[in-house]
FIMI-578397 format. One line per field, with one value per residue (C-alpha): residue in three letters; y, x, z; residue number from 1. Coordinates in nm, 3 decimals, always signed. Example, Ala and Ser with C-alpha at 12.3 -4.5 7.8 and 13.67 -1.06 7.14 Angstrom:
code = [ALA:SER]
v = [-0.450:-0.106]
u = [+1.230:+1.367]
w = [+0.780:+0.714]
pos = [1:2]
//
This chain:
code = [UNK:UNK:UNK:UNK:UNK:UNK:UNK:UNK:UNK:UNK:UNK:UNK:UNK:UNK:UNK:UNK:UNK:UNK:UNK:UNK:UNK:UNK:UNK:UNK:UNK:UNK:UNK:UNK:UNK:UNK:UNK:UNK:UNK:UNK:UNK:UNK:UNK:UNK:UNK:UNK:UNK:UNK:UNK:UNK:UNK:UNK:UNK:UNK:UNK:UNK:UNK:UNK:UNK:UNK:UNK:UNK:UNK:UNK:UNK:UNK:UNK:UNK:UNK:UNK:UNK:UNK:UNK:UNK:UNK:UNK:UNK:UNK:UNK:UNK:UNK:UNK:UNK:UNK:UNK:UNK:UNK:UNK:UNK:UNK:UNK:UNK:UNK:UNK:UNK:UNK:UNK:UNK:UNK:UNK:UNK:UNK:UNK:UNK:UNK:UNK:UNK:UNK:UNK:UNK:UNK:UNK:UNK:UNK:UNK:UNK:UNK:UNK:UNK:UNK:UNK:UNK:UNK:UNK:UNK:UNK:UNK:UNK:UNK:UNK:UNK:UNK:UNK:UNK:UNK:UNK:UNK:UNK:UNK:UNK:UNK:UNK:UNK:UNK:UNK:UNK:UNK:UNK:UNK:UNK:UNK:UNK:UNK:UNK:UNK:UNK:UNK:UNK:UNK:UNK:UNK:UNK:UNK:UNK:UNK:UNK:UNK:UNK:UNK:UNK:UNK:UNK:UNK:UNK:UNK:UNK:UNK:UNK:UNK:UNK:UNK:UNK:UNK:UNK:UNK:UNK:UNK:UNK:UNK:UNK:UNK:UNK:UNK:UNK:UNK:UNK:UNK:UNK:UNK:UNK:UNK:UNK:UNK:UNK:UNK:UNK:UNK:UNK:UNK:UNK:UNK:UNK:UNK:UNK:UNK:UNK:UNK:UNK:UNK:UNK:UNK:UNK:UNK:UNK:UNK:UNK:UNK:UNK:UNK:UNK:UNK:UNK:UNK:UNK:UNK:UNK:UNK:UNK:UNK:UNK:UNK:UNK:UNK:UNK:UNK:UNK:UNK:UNK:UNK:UNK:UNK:UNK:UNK:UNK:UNK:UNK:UNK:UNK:UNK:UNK:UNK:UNK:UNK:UNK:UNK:UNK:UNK:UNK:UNK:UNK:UNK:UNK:UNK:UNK:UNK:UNK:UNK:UNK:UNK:UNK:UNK:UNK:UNK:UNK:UNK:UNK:UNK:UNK:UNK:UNK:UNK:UNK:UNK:UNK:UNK:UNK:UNK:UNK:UNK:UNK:UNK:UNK:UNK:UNK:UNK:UNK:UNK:UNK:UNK:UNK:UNK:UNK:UNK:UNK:UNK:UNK:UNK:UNK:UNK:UNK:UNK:UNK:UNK:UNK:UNK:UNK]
v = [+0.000:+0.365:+0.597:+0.804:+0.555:+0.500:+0.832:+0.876:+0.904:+1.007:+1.428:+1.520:+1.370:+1.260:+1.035:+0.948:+0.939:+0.579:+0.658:+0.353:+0.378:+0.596:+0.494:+0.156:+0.010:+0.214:+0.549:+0.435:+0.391:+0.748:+0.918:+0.714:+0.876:+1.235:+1.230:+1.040:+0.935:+0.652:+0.519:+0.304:+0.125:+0.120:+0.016:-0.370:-0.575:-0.772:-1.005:-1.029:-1.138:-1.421:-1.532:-1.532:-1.340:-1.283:-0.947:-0.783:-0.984:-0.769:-0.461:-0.593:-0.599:-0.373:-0.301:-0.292:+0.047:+0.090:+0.066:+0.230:+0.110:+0.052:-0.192:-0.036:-0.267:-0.165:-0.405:-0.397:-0.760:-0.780:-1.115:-1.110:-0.770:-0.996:-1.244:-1.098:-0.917:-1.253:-1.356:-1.356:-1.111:-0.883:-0.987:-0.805:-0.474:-0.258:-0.121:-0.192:+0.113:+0.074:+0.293:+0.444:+0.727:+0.626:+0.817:+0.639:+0.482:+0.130:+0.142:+0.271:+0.096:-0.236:-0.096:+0.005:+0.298:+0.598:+0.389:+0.344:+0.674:+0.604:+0.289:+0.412:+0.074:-0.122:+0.055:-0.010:-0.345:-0.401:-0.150:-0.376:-0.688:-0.585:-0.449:-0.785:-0.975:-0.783:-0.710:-0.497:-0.357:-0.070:+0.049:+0.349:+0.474:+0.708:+0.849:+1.195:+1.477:+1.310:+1.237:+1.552:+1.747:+1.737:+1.707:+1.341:+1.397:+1.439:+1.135:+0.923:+1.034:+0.924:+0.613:+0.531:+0.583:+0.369:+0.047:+0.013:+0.237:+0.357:+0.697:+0.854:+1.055:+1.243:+1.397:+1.755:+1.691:+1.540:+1.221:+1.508:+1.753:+1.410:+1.591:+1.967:+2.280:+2.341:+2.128:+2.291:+2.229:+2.415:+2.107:+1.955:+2.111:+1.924:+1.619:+1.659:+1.608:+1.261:+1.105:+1.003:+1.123:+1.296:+1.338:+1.582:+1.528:+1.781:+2.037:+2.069:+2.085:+2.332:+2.371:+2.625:+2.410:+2.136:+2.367:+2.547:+2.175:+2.089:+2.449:+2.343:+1.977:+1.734:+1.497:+1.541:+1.544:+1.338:+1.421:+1.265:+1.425:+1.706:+1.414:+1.324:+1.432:+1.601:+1.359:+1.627:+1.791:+1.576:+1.753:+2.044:+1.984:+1.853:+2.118:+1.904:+2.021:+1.805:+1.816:+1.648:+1.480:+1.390:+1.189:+0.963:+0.920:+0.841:+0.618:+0.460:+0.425:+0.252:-0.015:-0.111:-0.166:-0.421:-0.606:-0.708:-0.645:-0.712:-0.402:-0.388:-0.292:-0.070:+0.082:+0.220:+0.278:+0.466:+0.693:+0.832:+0.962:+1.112:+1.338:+1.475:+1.487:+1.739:+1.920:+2.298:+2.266:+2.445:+2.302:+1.969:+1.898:+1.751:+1.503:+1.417:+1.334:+1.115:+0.937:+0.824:+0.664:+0.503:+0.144:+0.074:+0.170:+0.174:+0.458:+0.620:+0.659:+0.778:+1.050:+1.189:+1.167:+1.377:+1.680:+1.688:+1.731:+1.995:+2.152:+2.053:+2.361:+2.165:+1.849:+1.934:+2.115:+2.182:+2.374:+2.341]
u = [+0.000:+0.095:+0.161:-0.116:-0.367:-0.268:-0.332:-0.664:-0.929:-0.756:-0.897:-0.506:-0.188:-0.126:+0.069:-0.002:+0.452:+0.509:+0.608:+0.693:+0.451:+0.210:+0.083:-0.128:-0.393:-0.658:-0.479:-0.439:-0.800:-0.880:-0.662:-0.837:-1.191:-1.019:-0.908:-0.576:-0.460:-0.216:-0.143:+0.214:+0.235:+0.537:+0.847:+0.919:+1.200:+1.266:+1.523:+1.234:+0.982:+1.223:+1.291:+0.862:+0.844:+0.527:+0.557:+0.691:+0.390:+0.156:+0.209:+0.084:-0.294:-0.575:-0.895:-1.130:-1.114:-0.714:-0.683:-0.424:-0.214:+0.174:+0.388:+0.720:+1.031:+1.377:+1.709:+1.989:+2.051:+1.907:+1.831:+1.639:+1.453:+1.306:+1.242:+0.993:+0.809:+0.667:+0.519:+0.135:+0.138:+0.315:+0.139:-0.163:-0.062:-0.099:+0.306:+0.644:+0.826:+1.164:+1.295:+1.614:+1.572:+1.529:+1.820:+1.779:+2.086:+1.999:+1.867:+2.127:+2.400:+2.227:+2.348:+1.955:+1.730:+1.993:+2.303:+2.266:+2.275:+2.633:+2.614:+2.449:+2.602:+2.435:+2.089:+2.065:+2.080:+1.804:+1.544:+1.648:+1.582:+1.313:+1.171:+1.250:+1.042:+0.714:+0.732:+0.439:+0.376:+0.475:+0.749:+0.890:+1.210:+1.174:+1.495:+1.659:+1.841:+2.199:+2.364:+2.533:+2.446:+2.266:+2.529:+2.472:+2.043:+2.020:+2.264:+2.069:+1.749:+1.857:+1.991:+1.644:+1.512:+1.778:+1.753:+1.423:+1.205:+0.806:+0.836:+1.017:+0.944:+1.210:+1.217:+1.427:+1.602:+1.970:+2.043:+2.237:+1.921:+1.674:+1.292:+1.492:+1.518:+1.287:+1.334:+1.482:+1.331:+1.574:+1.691:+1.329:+1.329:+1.642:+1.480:+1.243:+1.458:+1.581:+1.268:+1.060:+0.720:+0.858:+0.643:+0.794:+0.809:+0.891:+0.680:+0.394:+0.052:-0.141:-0.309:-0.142:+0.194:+0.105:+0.051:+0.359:+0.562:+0.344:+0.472:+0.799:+0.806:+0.661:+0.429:+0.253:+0.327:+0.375:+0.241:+0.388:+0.360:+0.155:-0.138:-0.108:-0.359:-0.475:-0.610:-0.777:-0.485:-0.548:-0.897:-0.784:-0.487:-0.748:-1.000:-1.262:-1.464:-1.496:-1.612:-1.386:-1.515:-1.269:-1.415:-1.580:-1.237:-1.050:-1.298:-1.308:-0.931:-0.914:-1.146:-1.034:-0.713:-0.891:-1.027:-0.660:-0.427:-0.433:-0.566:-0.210:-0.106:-0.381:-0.332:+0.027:-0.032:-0.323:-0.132:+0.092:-0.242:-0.426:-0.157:-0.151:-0.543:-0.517:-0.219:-0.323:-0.652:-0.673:-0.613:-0.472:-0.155:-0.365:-0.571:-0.228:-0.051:-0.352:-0.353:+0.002:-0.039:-0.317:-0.325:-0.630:-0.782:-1.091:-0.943:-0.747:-1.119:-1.300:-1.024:-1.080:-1.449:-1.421:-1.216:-1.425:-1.755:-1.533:-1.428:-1.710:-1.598:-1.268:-1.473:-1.494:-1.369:-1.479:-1.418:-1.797]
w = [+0.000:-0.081:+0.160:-0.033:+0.040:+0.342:+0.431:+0.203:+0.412:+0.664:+0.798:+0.795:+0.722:+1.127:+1.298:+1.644:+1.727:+1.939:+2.304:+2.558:+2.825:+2.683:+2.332:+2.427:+2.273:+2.464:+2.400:+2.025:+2.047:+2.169:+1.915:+1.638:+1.803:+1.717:+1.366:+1.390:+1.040:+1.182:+1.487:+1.627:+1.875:+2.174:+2.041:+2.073:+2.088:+1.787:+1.999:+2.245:+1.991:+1.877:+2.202:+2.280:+2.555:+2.632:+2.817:+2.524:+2.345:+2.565:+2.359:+2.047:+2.156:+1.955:+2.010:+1.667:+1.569:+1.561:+1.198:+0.981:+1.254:+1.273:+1.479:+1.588:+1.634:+1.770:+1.723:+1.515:+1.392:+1.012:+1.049:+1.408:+1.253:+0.959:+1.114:+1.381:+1.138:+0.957:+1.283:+1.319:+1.599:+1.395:+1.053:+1.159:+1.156:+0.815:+0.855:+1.022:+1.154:+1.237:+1.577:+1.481:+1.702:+2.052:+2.276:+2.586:+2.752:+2.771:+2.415:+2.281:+2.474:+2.334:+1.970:+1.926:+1.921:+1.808:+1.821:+1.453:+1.356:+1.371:+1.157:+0.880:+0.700:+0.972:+0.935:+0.596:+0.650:+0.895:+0.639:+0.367:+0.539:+0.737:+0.379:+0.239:+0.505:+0.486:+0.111:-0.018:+0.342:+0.417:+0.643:+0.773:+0.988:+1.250:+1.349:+1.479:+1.355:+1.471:+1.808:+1.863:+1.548:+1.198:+0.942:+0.877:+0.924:+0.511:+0.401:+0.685:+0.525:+0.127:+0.256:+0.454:+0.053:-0.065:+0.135:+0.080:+0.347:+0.180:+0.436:+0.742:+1.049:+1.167:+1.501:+1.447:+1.757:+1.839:+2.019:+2.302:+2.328:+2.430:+2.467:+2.625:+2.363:+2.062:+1.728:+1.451:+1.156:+0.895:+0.690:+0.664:+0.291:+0.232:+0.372:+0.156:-0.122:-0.074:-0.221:+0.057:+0.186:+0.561:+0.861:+1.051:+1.405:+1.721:+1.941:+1.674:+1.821:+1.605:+1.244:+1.138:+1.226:+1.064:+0.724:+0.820:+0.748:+0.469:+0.329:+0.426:+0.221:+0.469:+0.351:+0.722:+1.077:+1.375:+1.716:+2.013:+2.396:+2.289:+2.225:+2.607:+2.803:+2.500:+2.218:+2.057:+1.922:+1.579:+1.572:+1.586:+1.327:+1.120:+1.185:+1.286:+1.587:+1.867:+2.262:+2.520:+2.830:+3.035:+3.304:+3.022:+2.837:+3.112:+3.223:+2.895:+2.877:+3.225:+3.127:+2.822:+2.978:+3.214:+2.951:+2.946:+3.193:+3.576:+3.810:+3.923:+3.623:+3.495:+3.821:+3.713:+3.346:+3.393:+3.707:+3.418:+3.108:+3.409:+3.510:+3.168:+3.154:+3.456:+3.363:+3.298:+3.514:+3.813:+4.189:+4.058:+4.269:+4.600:+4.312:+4.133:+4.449:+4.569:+4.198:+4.205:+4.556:+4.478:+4.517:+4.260:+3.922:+4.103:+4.359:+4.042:+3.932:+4.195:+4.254:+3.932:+3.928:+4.297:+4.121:+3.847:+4.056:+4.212:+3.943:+3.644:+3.434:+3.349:+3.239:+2.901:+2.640:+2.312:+1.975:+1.811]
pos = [1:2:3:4:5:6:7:8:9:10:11:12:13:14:15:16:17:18:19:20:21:22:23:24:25:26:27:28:29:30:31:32:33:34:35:36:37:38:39:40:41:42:43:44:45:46:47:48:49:50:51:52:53:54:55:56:57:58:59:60:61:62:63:64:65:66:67:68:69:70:71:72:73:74:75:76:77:78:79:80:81:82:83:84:85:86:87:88:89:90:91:92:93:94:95:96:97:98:99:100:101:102:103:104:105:106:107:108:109:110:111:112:113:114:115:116:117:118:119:120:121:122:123:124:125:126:127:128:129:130:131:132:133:134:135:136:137:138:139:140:141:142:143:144:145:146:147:148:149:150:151:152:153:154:155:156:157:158:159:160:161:162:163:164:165:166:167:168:169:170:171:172:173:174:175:176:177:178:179:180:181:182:183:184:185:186:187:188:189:190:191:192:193:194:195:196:197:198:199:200:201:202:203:204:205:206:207:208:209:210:211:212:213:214:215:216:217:218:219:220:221:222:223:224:225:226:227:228:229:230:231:232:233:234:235:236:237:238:239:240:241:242:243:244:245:246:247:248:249:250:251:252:253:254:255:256:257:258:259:260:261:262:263:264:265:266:267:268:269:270:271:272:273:274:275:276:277:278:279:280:281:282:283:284:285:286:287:288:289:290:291:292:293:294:295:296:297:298:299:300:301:302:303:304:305:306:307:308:309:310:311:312:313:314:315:316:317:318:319:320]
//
């Protein structure tokens, strides 16, 4: 499939960006409800997936309406990389992306994430086999600007096109900077160039950002932590109206997480989106400290539903 058609009925070229811990199945879910043109799941291990652990397994679940939907994989073995993606659990998403960008230490000490922006040779490899694997599927590469600047960020880009990759996203920000400073988007043009549809990835939250990269070359944009705690953000990219409730998505999000994981774990996953649902409302800090000692989803909820009824201005929001 084309990127075109991937993207064809889509409201706006949108990417909901993969972020361990925070893009599950549920939040997927929510994103789709708000205009999202294509979703990706938390990076997984491709050594992981070999080995069938089931844990890593875990992250592959989707609810029905997660469509145009993308598995991400991180590794840097060719051969490991293609072979995970013929697996059933893998099979049954619509796209492979490929995390070349991930700067955190234990990624990129295992030779993954980042690390192969300095092995261009090496990445090549894994798009190519990876590309082999899933043949008419299509895959992209996410990866950064560079490790400690952007003079490589174009030549990575062309040789993404070159082994085999159907688009990129590309987050226009070092390895060194992590998530700190602003992302500088002056060789997106050049990007551009090398042949590939770009999303363009970093701080973008509005419409008239998203036109700005469009203006700029990009084929569209990825959103990332400016769609927690604020799934509406591809609504209003898309200019689609929309009304918020956030008592009913939150409450939607914990139970579809029960339909699959242990309270335990709900518990601690759900801690984390609710923070960022209250962020920017007024007289939060008592409600967030209660929510991240809370011992169960159930309690989690019931805090939430108490500063809401104490604060029902905040409940919704709403562009109509």
């Amino acid at each position: 499939m084309s990127v075109e058609k991937l993207f064809a009925n889509a409201p706006a070229k949108t990417i909901l960006a993969p972020m361990a811990g925070y893009t599950d199945f549920a939040f997927r879910s929510i994103c789709k409800n708000y205009g999202v043109g294509l979703t990706v799941t938390e990076m997984v291990s491709a050594k992981a997936l070999v080995m069938g652990n089931e844990q890593t397994k875990e992250l592959l679940y989707r609810l029905p309406n997660d469509n145009n939907c993308f598995c991400q994989i991180f590794g840097h073995e060719p051969d490991v990389m293609a072979e995970c993606v013929t697996y059933p659990e893998l099979a049954k998403f619509e796209g492979i992306d490929i995390n070349m960008g991930c700067p955190v230490k234990k990624i990129v000490k295992g030779g993954d994430g980042s690390a192969l922006l300095e092995d261009p040779t090496l990445a090549s490899k894994c798009i190519t086999a990876v590309k082999n694997a899933i043949g008419s599927k299509p895959l992209s590469v996410k990866f950064r600007l560079g490790v400690d600047d952007d003079k490589h960020a174009v030549d990575f880009a062309k040789m993404c096109a070159d082994a085999g990759a159907d688009f990129i996203t590309v987050h226009f920000r070092t390895r060194k900077q992590m998530y700190a400073g602003h992302a500088d988007y002056t060789l997106l043009p050049q990007i551009a160039n090398c042949g590939l549809p770009v999303f363009a990835n970093g701080d973008i939250t509005t419409r008239e950002q998203y036109l700005q990269m469009l203006d700029m070359g990009a084929f569209g944009v990825a959103i990332g932590r400016g769609a927690l705690g604020k799934p509406q953000v591809f609504s209003d990219v898309a200019n689609l109206t929309y009304n918020v409730n956030f008592p009913q998505t939150i409450g939607f999000h914990a139970q579809s997480l029960l339909l699959h994981f242990p309270d335990k774990i709900v518990a601690n996953e759900l801690k984390k989106h609710v923070c960022f649902y209250l962020k920017g409302k007024r007289s939060t800090k008592n409600t967030v400290v209660a929510v991240n000692l809370a011992k169960s989803t159930e309690q989690i909820l019931q805090l939430v539903e108490e500063y809401f009824q104490m604060y029902p201005q905040f409940a919704e929001v709403t562009n109509d």
